[in-house]
Phi, psi and omega in degrees: 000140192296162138284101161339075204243148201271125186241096220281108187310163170275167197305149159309317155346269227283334186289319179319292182303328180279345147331297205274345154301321176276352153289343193257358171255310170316322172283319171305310158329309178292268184354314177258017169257300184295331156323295210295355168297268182308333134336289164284341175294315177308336099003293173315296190300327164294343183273277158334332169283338187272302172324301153334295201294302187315292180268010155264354158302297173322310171294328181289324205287303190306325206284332177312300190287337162304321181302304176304335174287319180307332184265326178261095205266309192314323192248051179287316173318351183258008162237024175272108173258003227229118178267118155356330174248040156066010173223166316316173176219175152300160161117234185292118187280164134185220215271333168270355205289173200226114176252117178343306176326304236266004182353165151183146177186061182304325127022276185247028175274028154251343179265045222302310210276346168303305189297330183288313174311336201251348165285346165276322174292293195316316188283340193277347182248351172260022195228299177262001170282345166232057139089035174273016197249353174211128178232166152242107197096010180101328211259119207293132161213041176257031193240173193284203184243113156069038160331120174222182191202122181253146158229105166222170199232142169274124198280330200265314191248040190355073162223139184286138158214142190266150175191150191223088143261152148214220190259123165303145136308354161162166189312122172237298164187165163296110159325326200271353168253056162245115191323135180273010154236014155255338194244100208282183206285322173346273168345295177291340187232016128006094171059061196270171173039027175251009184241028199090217163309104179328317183270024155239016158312146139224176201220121189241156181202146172206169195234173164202143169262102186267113185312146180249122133356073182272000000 
């Protein structure tokens, strides 16, 4: 007669551990989905935070240079640099960029002290448009990324407009399809096509009317 054999479950023990190992890869897993999460919220939040950084660097630059016209009002023409198609500007050189040297303001050449304050300025705002107001090591690092600053004036509504770009932490839209009937031309085209991609321009802008002295 055969012997009769028997197949013996494995121990409840043994049965246990492979349990609680595929609950400890599974927890890993959630764990290491929700890091990689909290990752990307951080990045974000760092990125917004830059942005953020950026463009109130920018509104102070801008509100400086509204003070400076406002204070040299007699010689606000010499600091009209800045052409409807956004060149030339201050800041980051490269080939539009406007030099300080080349001053001129024949204009107002009965005004020695007006003209002079604004050739002091020009140069004192193409200094802080690339970060000379905070430096480390010798070296400017207060300025936005590829920071420039337009100054221009309109002849039909004598109003000055001030505009500040620089480079966005990422794509958003063109300054330059911002209505052109709110929006002066300065503005819309203020360092354009000097970041790449066009939608990571950004732009802070404002216009004033300099009161004429009597």
């Amino acid at each position: 007669m055969a012997a009769t054999r028997y197949r013996t479950a494995p121990p409840r023990r043994a049965r246990q551990r492979g349990f609680n190992l595929l609950e400890i890869l599974m927890t890993l897993f959630i764990i290491t989905v929700g890091l990689l999460g909290l990752v990307g919220i951080q990045v974000f939040a760092q990125r917004a935070e830059q942005e953020s950084y950026q463009r109130a660097q920018a509104i102070v630059l801008m509100s400086d240079i509204v003070d400076r016209l406002n204070t040299n009002r007699k010689g606000g023409l010499c600091y009209q640099i800045t052409a409807d198609t956004g060149v030339p500007y201050l800041g980051t050189a490269d080939g539009d960029k406007y030099d300080p040297a080349s001053f001129a303001c024949p204009g107002l050449a009965t005004i020695p002290e007006a003209v002079a304050r604004a050739e002091l300025d020009l140069n004192q705002i193409d200094d802080l448009v690339l970060g000379s107001a905070e430096q480390i090591s010798g070296t400017a690092v207060g300025a936005m990324l590829g920071a420039r600053a337009c100054i221009g004036f309109d002849a039909t509504t004598q109003a000055y407009t001030v505009a500040v770009a620089w480079q966005g932490m990422s794509k958003t839209f063109s300054p330059a399809s911002w209505s052109a009937s709110s929006t002066p031309a300065i503005a819309r085209n203020c360092a354009k096509d000097k970041y790449g991609d066009d939608t990571q321009r950004r732009v802070v802008w404002t216009t004033l009317i300099v009161a004429k002295l009597t």
